[in-house]
C-alpha beads as a LAMMPS data file, in Angstrom:
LAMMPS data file: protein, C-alpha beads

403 atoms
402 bonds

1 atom types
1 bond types

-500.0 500.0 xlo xhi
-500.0 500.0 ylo yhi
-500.0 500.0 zlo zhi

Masses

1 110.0

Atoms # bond

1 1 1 162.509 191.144 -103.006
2 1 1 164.717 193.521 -104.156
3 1 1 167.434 195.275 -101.570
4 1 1 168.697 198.688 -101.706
5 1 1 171.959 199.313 -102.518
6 1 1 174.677 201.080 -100.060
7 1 1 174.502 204.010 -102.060
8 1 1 170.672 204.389 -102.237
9 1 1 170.566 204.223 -97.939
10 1 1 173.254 206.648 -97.983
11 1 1 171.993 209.283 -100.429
12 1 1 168.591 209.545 -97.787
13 1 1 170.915 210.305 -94.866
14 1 1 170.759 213.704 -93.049
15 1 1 174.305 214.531 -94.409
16 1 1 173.735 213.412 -98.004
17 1 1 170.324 215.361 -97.741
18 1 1 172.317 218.690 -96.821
19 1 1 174.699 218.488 -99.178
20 1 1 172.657 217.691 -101.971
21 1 1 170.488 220.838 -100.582
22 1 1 172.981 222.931 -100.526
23 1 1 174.378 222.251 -103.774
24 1 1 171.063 222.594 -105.428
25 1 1 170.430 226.092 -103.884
26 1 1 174.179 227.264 -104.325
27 1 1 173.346 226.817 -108.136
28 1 1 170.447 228.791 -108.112
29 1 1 172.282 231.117 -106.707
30 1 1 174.768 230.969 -109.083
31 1 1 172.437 231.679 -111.900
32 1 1 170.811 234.852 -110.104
33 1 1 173.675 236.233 -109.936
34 1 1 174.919 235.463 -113.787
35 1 1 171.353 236.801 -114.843
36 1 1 172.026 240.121 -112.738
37 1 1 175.233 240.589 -113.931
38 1 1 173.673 240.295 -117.449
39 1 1 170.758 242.884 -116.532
40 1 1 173.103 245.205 -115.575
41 1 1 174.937 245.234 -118.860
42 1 1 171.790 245.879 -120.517
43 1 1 170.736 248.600 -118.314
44 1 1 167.671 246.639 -116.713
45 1 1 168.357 248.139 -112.835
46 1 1 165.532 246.432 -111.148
47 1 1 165.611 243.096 -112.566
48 1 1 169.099 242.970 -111.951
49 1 1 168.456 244.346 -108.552
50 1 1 165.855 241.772 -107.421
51 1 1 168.410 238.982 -109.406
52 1 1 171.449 239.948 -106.908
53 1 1 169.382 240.293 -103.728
54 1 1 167.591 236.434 -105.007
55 1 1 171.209 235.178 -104.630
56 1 1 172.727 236.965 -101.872
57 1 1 169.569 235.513 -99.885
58 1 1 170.051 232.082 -100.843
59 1 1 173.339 232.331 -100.438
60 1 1 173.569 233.574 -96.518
61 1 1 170.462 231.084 -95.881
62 1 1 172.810 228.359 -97.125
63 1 1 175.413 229.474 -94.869
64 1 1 173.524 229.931 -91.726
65 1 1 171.049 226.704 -91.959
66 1 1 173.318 224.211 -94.102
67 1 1 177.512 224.838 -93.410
68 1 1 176.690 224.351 -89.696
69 1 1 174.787 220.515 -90.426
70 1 1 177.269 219.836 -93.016
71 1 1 180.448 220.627 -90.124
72 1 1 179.136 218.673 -87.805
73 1 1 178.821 215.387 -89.922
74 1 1 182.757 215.831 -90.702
75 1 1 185.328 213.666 -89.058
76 1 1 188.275 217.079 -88.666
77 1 1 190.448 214.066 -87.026
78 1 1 191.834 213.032 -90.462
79 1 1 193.325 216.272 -90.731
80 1 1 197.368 216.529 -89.704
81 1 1 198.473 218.616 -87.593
82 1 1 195.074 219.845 -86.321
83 1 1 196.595 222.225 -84.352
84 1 1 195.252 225.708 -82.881
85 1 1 197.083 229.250 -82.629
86 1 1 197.434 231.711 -79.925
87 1 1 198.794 235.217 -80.843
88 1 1 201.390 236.915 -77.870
89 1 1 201.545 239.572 -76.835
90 1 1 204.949 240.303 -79.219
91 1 1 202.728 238.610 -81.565
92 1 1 200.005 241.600 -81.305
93 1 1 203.132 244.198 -81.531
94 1 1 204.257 242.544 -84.772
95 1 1 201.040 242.989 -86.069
96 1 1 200.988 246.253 -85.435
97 1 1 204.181 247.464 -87.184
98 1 1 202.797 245.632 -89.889
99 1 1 200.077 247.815 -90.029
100 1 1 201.601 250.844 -90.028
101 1 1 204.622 250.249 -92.784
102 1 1 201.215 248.967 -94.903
103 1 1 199.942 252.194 -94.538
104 1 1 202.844 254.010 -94.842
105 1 1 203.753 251.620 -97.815
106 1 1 200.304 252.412 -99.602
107 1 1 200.303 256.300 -98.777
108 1 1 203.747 257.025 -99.714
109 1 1 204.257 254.476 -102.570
110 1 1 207.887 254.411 -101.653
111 1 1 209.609 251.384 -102.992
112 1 1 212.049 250.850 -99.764
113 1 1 208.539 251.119 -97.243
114 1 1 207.449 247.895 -100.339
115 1 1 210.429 245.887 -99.677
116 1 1 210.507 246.403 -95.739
117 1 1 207.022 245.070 -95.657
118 1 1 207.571 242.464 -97.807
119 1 1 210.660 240.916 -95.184
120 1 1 207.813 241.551 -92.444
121 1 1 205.633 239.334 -94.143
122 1 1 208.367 236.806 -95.366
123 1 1 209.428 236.413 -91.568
124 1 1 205.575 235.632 -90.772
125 1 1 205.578 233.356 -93.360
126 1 1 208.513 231.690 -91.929
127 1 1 207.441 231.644 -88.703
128 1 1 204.119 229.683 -89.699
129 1 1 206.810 226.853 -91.489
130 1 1 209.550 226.461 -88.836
131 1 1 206.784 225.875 -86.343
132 1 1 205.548 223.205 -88.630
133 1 1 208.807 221.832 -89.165
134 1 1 209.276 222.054 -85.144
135 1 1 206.413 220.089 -84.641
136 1 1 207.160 217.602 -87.335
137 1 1 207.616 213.629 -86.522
138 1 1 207.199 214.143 -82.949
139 1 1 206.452 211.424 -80.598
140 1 1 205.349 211.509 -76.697
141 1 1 204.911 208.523 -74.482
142 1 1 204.300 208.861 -70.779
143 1 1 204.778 206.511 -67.980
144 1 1 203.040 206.575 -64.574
145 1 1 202.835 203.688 -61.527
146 1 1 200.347 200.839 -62.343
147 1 1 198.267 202.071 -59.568
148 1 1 197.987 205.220 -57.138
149 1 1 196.060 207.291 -54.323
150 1 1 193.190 209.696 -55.322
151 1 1 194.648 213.412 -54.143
152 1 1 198.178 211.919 -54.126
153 1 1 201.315 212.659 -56.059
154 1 1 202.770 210.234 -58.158
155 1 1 205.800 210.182 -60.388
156 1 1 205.310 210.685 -64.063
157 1 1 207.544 210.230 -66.882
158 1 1 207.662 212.238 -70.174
159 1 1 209.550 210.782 -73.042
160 1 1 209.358 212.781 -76.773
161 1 1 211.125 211.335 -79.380
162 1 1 211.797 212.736 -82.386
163 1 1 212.221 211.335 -85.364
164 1 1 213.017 213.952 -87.974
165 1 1 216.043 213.022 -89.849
166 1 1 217.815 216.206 -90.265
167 1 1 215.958 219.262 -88.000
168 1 1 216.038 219.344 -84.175
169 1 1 213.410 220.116 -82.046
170 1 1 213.071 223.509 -79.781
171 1 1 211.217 224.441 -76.875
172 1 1 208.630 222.001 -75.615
173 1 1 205.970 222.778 -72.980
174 1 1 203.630 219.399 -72.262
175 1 1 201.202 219.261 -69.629
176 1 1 197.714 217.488 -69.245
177 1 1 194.890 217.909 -71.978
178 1 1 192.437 217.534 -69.215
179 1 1 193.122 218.780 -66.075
180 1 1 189.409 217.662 -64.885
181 1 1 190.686 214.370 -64.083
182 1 1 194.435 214.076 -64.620
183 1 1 196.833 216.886 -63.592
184 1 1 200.426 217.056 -63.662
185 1 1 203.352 219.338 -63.244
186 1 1 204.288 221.335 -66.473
187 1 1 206.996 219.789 -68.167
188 1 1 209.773 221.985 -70.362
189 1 1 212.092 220.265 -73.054
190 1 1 214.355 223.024 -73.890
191 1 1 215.763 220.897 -76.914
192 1 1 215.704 217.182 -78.607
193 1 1 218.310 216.369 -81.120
194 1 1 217.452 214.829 -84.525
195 1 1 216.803 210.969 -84.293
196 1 1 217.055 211.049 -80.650
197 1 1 215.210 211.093 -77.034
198 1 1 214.533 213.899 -74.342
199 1 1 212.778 212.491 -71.176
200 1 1 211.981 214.511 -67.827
201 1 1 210.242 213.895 -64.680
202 1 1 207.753 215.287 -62.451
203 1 1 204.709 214.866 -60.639
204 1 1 200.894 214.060 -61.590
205 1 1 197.572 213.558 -59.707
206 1 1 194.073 211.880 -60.081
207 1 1 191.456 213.637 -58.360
208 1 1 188.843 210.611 -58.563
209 1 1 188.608 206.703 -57.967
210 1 1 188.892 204.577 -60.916
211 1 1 190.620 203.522 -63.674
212 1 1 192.417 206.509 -65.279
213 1 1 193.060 206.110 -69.238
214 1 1 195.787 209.162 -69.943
215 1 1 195.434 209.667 -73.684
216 1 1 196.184 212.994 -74.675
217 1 1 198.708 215.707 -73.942
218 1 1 198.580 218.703 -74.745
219 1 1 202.336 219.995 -76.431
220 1 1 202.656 224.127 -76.887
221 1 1 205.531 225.875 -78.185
222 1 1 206.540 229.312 -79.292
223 1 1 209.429 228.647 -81.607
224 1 1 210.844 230.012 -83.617
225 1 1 209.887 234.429 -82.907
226 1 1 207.378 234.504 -80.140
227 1 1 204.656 235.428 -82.116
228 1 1 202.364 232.822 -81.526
229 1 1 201.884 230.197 -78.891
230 1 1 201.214 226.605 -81.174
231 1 1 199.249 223.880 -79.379
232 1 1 199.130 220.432 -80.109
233 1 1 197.606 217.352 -79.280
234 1 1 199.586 214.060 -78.661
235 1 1 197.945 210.739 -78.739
236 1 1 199.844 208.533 -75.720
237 1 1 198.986 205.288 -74.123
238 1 1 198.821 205.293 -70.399
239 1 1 196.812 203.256 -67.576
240 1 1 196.672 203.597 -63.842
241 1 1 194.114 202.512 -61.316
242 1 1 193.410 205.443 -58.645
243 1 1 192.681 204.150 -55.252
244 1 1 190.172 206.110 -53.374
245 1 1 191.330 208.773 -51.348
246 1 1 193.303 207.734 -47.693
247 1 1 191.942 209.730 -44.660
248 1 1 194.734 210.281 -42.145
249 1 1 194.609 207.982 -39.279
250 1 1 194.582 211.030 -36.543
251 1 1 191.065 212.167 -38.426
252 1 1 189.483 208.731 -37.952
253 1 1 187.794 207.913 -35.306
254 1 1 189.864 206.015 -32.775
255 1 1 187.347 203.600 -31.763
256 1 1 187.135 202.509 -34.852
257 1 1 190.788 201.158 -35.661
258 1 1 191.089 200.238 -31.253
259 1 1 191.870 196.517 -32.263
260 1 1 195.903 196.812 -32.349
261 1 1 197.694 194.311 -30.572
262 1 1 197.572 190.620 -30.216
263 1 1 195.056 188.320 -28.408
264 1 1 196.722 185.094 -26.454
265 1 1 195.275 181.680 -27.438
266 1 1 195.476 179.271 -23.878
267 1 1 197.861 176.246 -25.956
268 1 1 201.504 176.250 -26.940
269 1 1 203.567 178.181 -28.763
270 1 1 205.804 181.288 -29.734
271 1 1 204.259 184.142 -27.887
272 1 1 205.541 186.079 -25.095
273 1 1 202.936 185.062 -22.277
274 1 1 204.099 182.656 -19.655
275 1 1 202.139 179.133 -20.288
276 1 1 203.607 176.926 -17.867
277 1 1 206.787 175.636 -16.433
278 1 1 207.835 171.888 -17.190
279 1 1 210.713 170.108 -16.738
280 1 1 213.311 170.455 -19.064
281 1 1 213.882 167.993 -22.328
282 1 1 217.124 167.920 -24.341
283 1 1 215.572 169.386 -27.079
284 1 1 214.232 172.696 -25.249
285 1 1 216.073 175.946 -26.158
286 1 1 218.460 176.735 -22.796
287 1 1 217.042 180.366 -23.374
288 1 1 214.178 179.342 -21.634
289 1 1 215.449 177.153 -18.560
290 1 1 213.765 179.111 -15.812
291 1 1 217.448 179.027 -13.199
292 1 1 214.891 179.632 -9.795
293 1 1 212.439 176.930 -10.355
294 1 1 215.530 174.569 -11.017
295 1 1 217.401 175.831 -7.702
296 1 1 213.864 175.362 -6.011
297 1 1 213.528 171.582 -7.302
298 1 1 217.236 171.039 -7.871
299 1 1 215.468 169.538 -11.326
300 1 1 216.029 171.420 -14.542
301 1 1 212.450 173.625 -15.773
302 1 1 211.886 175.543 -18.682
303 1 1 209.445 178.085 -19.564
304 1 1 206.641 177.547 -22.176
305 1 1 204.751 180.327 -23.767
306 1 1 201.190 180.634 -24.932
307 1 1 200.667 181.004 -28.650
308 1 1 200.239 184.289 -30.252
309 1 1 196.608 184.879 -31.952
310 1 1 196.736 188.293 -34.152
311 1 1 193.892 190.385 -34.128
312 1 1 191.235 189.922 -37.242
313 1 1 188.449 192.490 -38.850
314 1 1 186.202 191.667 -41.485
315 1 1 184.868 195.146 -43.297
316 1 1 181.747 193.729 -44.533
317 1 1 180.765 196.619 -47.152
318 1 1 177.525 197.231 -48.412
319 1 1 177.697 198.833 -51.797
320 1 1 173.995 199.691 -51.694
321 1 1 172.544 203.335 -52.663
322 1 1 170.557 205.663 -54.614
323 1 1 171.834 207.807 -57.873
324 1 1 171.474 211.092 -55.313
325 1 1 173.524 209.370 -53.063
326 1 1 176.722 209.336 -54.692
327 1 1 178.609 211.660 -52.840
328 1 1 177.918 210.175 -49.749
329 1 1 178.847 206.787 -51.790
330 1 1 182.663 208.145 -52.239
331 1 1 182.706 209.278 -48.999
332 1 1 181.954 205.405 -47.768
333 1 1 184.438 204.056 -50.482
334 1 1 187.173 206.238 -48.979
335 1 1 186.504 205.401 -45.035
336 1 1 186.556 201.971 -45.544
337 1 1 189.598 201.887 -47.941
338 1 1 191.106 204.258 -44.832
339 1 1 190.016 201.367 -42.273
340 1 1 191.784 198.445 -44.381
341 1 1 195.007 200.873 -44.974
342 1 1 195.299 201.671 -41.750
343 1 1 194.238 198.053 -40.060
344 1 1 197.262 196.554 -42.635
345 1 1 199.727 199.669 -41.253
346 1 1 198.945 198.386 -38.112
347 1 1 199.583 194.725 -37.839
348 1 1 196.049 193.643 -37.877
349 1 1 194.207 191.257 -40.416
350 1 1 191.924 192.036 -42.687
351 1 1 189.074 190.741 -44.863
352 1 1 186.492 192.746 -47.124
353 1 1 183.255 191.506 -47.674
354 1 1 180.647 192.493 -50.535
355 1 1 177.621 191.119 -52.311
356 1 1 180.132 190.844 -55.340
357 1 1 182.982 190.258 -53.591
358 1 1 185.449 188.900 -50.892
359 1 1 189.138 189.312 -50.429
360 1 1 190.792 186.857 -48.568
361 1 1 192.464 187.753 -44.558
362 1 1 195.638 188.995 -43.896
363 1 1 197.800 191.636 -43.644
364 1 1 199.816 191.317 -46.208
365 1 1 200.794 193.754 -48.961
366 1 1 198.409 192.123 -51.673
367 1 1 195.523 191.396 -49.955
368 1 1 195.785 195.172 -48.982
369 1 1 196.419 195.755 -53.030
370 1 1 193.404 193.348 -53.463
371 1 1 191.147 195.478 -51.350
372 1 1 191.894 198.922 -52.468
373 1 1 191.470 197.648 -56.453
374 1 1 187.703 196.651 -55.927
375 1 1 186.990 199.993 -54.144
376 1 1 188.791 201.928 -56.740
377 1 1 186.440 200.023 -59.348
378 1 1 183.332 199.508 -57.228
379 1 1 180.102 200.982 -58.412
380 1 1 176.472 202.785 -56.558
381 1 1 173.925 199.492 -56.901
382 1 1 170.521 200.470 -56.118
383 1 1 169.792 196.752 -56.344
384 1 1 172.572 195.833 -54.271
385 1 1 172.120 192.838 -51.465
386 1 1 173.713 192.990 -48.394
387 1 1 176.855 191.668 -47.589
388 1 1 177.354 188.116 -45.710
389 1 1 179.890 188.434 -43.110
390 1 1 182.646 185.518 -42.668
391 1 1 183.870 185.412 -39.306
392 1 1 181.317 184.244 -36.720
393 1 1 181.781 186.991 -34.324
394 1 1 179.817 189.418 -37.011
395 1 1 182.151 191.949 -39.257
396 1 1 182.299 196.161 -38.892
397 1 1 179.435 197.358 -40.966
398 1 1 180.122 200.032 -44.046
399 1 1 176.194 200.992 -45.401
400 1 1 174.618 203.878 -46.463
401 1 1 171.292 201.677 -45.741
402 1 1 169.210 203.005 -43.358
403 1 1 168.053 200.093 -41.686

Bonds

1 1 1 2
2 1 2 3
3 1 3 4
4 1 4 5
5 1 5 6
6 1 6 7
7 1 7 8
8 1 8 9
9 1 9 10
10 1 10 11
11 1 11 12
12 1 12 13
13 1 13 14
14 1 14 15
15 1 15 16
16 1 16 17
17 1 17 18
18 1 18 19
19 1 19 20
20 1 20 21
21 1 21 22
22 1 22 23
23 1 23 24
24 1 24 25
25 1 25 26
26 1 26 27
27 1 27 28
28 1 28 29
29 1 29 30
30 1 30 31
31 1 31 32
32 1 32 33
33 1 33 34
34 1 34 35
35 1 35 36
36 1 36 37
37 1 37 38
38 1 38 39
39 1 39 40
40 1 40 41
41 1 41 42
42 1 42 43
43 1 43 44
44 1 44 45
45 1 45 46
46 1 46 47
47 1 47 48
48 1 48 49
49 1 49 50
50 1 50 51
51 1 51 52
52 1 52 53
53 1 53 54
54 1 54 55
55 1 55 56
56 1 56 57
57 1 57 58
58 1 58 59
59 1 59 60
60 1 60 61
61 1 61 62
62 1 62 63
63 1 63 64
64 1 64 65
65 1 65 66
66 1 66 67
67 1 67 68
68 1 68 69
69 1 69 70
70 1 70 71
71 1 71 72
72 1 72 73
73 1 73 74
74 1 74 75
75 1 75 76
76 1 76 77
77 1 77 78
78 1 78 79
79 1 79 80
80 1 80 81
81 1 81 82
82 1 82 83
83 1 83 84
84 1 84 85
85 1 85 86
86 1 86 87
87 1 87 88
88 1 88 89
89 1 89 90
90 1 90 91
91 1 91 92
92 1 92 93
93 1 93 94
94 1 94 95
95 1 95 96
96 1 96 97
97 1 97 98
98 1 98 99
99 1 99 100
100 1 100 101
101 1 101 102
102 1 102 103
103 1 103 104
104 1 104 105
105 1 105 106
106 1 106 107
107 1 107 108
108 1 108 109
109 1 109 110
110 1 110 111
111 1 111 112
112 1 112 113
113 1 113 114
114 1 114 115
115 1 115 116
116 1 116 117
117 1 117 118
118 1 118 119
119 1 119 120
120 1 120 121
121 1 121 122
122 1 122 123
123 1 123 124
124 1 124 125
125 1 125 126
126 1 126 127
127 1 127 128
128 1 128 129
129 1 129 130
130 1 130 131
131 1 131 132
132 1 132 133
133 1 133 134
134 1 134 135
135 1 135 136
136 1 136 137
137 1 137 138
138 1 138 139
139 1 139 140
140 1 140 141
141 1 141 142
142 1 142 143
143 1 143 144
144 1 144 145
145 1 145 146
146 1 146 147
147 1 147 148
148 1 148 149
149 1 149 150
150 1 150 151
151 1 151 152
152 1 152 153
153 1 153 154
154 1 154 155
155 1 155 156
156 1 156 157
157 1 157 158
158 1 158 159
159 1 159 160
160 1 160 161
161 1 161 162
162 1 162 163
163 1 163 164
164 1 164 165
165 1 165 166
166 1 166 167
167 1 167 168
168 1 168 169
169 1 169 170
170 1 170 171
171 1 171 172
172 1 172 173
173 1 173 174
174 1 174 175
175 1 175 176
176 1 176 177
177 1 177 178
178 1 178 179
179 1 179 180
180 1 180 181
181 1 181 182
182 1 182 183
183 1 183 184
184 1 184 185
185 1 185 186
186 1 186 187
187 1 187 188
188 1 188 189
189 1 189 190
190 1 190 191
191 1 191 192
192 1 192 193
193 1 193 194
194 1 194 195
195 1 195 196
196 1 196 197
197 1 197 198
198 1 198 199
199 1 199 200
200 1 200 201
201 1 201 202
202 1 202 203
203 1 203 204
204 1 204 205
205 1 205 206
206 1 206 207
207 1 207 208
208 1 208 209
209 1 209 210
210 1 210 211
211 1 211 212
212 1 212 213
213 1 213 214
214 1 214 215
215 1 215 216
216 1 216 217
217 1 217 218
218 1 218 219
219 1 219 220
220 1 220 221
221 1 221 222
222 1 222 223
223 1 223 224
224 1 224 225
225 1 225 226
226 1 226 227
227 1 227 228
228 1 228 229
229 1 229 230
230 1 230 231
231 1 231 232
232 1 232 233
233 1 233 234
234 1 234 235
235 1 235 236
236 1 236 237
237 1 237 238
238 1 238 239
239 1 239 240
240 1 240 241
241 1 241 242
242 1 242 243
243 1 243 244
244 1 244 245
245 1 245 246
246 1 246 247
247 1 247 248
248 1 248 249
249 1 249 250
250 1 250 251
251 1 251 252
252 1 252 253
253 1 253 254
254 1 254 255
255 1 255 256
256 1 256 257
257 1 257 258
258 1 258 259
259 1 259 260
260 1 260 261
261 1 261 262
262 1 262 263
263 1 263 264
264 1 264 265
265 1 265 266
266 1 266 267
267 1 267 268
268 1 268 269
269 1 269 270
270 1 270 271
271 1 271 272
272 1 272 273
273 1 273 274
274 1 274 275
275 1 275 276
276 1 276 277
277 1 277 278
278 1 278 279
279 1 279 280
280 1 280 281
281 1 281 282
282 1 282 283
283 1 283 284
284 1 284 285
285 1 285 286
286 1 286 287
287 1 287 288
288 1 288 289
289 1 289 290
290 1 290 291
291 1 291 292
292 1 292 293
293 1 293 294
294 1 294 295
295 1 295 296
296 1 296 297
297 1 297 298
298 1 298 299
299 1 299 300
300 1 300 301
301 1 301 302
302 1 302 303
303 1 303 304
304 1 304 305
305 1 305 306
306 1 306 307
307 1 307 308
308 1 308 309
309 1 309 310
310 1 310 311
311 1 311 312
312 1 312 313
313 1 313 314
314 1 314 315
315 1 315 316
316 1 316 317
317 1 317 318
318 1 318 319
319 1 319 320
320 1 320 321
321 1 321 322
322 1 322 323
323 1 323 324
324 1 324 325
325 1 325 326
326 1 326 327
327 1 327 328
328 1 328 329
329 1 329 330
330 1 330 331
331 1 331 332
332 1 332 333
333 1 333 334
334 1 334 335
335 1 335 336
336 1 336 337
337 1 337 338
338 1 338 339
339 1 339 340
340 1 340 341
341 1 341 342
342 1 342 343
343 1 343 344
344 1 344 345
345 1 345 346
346 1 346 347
347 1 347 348
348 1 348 349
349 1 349 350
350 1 350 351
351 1 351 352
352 1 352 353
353 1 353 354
354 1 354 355
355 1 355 356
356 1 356 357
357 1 357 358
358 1 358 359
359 1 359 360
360 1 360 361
361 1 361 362
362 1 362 363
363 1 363 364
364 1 364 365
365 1 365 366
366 1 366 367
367 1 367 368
368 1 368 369
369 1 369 370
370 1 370 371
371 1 371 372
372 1 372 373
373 1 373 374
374 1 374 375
375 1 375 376
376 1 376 377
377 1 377 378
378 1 378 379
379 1 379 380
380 1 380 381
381 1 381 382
382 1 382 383
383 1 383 384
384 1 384 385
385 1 385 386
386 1 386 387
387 1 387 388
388 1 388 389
389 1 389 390
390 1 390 391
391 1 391 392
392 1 392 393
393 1 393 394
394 1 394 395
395 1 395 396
396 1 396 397
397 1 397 398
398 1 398 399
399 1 399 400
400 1 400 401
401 1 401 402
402 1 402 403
């Protein structure tokens, strides 16, 4: 059996089938239009009439059905410097005295009106090259924390090398090329030197829960006259994992986080609860000799203490829902991340339960970092099961089930 060749399956795709098309009717065109010209040299009007109108139909057909197909197939990324162009509002003015020393030029045929508008043109030529240049051998990096709160600022850190060997770079605006997800104050570099690096600080924000992937950044500039505002897109690398929102403790519902404090076990230890009073060993502390017993007894006693229990919560969450639930979804996700924050704040230990899932108890910075990561990454289940609670006094409940 014989196979195709590459060449063969790629000649009978869509794009190869619109080019080909379009090349085919472009000639036709082509010779309509050779034919007319040649009917009109030999005084045959309506043949060389119907000959033009033949290929200025083909032609426009081509243009509206084919171009668009063919544009879409194209990968424009290979281009460099794929930039875009805004004209100011000196840019408009510009423009405008151009137009009138062309018409002046062309009305008066005056030699000096010539030469003015050919400097008028030679400066937007040179305009068009030194922003090139300016944006030549640039490179931005960005740093931001390894994780943060949704709504929250952060610190962020633009660096912009530049690595042109002789020319400096001028007049730098960077800020976020989606501001959707990822926003961030605007950030000005007034100047980097040749072969060197300009950083500067300021402040982002994530609006959702997640892991954030910052890989664009959006560079403008209006160097070197004003007349047009250059934008450019930067390719950086930058991760962060957004934890879901924190809702102020004061907007929580009090008896909800009512489990500060400590609990006394009835057995020995380091708490501040009197135990009992003994008689008094060598190796007791003389901190604790309890002076009114001993007068009483005229033997030495010392105080014990009962041992300190701290107070435990197990969030037992339930990531189970609907697709048209996913609002009240986030809304769950950020009330229980609020509950573990502010349980951990407090003193008080935690543990998070899912289907999926368990943290282990405490109330310690990472098992609070542990807890907020899965609810920054968890996901709506529709298949979800409910969660199995550890401790055998039950957990707190966090469902959107209805039974």
């Amino acid at each position: 059996m014989n196979r195709e060749s590459p060449a063969a399956t790629a000649m009978r795709s869509p794009m190869w089938k619109n080019f080909s098309a379009a090349i085919g009717l472009l000639a036709i065109a082509m010779v309509a239009a050779l034919y007319s010209s040649t009917a009109t040299r030999d005084g045959r009007i309506l043949p060389s009439a119907i000959s033009a109108l033949i290929a200025l139909g083909i032609s426009v057909w081509v243009a509206w059905k084919l171009v668009p197909r063919l544009a879409a197939g194209v990968d424009w990324q290979w281009l460099p410097y794929f930039t875009r162009y805004q004209v100011t509002r000196e840019g408009w003015l510009y423009f405008g005295a151009v137009t009138i020393v062309v018409f002046a030029s062309v009305n008066t045929a005056n030699n000096l009106l010539y030469m003015i508008l050919s400097a008028l043109l030679a400066v937007l030529v040179l305009s068009g090259l030194l922003s090139e240049l300016n944006f030549g051998l640039l490179k931005l990096s960005v740093r931001v924390p390894s994780h943060c709160f949704a709504r929250e600022p952060f610190p962020v850190s633009i660096e912009v090398h530049n690595r042109k060997r002789v020319f400096p770079t001028f007049s730098l605006h960077i800020e976020a090329a989606d501001e959707r997800a990822f926003r961030c104050s605007g950030f000005y570099v007034p100047l980097v030197e040749r072969q060197k690096c300009t950083s500067d600080t300021g402040q982002g924000m994530l609006t959702k829960r997640g892991r954030c992937a910052i890989r664009k950044l959006k560079v403008s500039s209006r160097y070197p006259f004003g007349f047009f505002v250059k934008e450019l897109s930067c390719a950086v690398e930058a991760d962060c994992i957004c934890y879901p929102e924190i809702i102020p403790q004061e907007q929580m519902s009090p008896s909800m986080l009512d489990v500060q404090g400590s609990n006394q076990r009835y057995e020995r230890g380091f708490g501040y609860d009197l135990y009992m009073i003994r008689d008094y060993v060598p190796s007791d502390s003389a901190r604790h000799v309890h002076w009114k017993a001993s007068a009483k007894t005229s033997v030495l006693k010392t105080r014990e203490y009962a041992a300190e229990e701290s107070s435990r919560v197990v969030l037992a969450f339930d990531r189970f829902g609907h697709p048209d639930e996913a609002e009240k979804f986030e809304q769950l996700v950020s009330y229980t991340a609020s509950l573990a924050y502010h349980f951990v704040e407090n003193g008080v230990e935690v543990a998070l339960v899912a289907d999926d899932w368990q943290s282990s108890q405490g109330n310690t910075p990472a098992v609070l970092d542990s807890i907020l990561e899965y609810l920054a990454l968890v996901q709506l289940s529709p298949s979800a099961e409910r969660p199995a609670p550890l401790a055998a006094g039950g957990a707190m409940i966090l469902t959107l089930r209805k039974t």
